[in-house]
Residue frames as qw, qx, qy, qz and C-alpha x, y, z in Angstrom:
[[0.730, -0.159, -0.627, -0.221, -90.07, -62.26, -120.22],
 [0.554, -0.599, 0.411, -0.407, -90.91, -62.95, -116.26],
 [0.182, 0.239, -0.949, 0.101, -88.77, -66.27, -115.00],
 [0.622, -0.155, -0.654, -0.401, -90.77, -69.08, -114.25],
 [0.307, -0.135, -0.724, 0.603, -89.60, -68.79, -110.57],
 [0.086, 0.000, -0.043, 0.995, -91.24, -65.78, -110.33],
 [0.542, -0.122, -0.277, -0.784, -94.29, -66.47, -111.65],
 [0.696, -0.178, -0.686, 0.115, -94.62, -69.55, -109.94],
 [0.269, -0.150, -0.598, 0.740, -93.92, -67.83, -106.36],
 [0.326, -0.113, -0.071, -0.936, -96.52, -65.12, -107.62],
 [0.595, -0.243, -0.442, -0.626, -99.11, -67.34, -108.41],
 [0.590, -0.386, -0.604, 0.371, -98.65, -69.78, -104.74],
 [0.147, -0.249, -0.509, 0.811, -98.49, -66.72, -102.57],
 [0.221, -0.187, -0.158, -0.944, -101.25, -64.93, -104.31],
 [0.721, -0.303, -0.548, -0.296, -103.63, -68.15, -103.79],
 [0.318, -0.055, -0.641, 0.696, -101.80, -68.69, -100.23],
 [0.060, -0.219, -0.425, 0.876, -103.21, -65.53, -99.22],
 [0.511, -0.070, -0.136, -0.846, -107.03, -65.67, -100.44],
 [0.595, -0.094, -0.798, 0.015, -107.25, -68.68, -99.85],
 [0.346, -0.165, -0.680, 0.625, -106.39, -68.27, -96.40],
 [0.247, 0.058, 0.208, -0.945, -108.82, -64.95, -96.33],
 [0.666, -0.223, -0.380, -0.602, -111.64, -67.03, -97.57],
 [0.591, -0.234, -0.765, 0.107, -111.24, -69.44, -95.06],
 [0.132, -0.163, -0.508, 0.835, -111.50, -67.17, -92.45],
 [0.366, -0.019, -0.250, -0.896, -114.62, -65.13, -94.11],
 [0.554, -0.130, -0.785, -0.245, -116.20, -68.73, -94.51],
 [0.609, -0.321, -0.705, 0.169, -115.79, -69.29, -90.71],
 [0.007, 0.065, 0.314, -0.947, -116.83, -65.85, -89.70],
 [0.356, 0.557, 0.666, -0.346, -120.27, -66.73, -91.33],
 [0.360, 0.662, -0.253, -0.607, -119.64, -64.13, -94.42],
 [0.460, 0.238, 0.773, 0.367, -121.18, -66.45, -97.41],
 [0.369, 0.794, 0.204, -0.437, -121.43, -63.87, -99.69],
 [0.702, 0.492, -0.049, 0.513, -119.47, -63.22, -103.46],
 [0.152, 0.901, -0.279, 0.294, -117.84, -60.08, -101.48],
 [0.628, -0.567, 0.470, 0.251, -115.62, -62.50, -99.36],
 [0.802, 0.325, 0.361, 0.347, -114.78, -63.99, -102.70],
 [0.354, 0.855, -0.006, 0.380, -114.05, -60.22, -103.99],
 [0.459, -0.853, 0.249, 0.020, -112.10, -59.47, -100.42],
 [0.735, -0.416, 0.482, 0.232, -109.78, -62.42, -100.90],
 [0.896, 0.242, 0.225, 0.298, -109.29, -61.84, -103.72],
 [0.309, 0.808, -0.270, 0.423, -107.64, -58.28, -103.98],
 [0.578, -0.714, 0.395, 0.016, -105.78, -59.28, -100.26],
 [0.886, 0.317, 0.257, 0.220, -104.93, -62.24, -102.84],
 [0.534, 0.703, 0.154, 0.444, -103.35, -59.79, -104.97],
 [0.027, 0.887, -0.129, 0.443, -102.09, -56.88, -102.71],
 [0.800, -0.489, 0.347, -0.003, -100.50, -59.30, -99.93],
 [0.915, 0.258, 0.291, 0.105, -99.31, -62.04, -102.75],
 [0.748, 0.522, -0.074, 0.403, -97.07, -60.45, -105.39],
 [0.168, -0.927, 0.202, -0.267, -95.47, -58.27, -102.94],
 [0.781, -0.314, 0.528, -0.116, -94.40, -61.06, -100.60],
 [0.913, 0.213, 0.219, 0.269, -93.41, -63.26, -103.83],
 [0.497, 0.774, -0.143, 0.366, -91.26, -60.57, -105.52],
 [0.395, -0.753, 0.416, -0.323, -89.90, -60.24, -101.81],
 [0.839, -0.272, 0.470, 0.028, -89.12, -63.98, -101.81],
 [0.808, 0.433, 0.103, 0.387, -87.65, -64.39, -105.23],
 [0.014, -0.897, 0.415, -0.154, -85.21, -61.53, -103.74],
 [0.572, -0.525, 0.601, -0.191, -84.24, -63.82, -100.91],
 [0.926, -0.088, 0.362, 0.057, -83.98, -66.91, -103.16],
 [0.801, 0.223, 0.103, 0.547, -81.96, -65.86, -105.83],
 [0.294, -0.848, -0.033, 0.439, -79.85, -62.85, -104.34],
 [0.495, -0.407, 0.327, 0.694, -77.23, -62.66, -106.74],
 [0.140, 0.577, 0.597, 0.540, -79.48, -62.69, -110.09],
 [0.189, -0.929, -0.313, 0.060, -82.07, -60.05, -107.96],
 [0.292, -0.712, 0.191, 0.609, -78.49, -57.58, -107.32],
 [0.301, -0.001, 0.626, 0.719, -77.93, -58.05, -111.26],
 [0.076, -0.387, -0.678, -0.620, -81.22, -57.07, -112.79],
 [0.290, -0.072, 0.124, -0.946, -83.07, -55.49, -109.78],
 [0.460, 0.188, 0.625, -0.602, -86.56, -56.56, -107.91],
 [0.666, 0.509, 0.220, -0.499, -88.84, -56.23, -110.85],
 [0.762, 0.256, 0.512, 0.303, -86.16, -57.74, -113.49],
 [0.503, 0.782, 0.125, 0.347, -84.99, -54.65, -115.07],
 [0.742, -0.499, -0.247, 0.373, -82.07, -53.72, -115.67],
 [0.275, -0.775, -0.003, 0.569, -80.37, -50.86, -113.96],
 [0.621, 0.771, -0.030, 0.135, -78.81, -48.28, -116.95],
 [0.268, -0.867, 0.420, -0.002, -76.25, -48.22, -115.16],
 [0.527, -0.234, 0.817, 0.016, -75.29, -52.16, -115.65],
 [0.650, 0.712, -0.083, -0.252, -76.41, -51.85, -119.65]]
């Protein structure tokens, strides 16, 4: 099961960052669906990276127990 931090940082930085690429797109003139398709994979390839990077930094000691993605090490079985 993914913590609720987690998903919660995922889903604010993913929107953060398309968000922010549509608005630019918008106010380059590009009204097409492919800004919509742009921001959204920057959405996605910016976003969970950057969250899974921040739920490091917020909970360090859990993130050394179980490891970036939440699994854990066989070593710590």
């Amino acid at each position: 099961m993914v913590p609720h931090l987690r998903l919660w940082l995922i889903a604010l930085w993913a929107s953060s960052v398309a968000g922010a690429v549509v608005i630019a797109g918008l106010v380059l003139g590009h009204y097409e669906w492919a800004t919509f398709l742009w921001a959204a994979v920057f959405g996605l390839l910016i976003g969970v990276p950057a969250a899974l990077l921040n739920w490091v930094r917020l909970r360090p000691n859990r993130a050394r127990q179980v490891g970036v993605l939440g699994q854990v090490p066989p070593d710590r079985t």
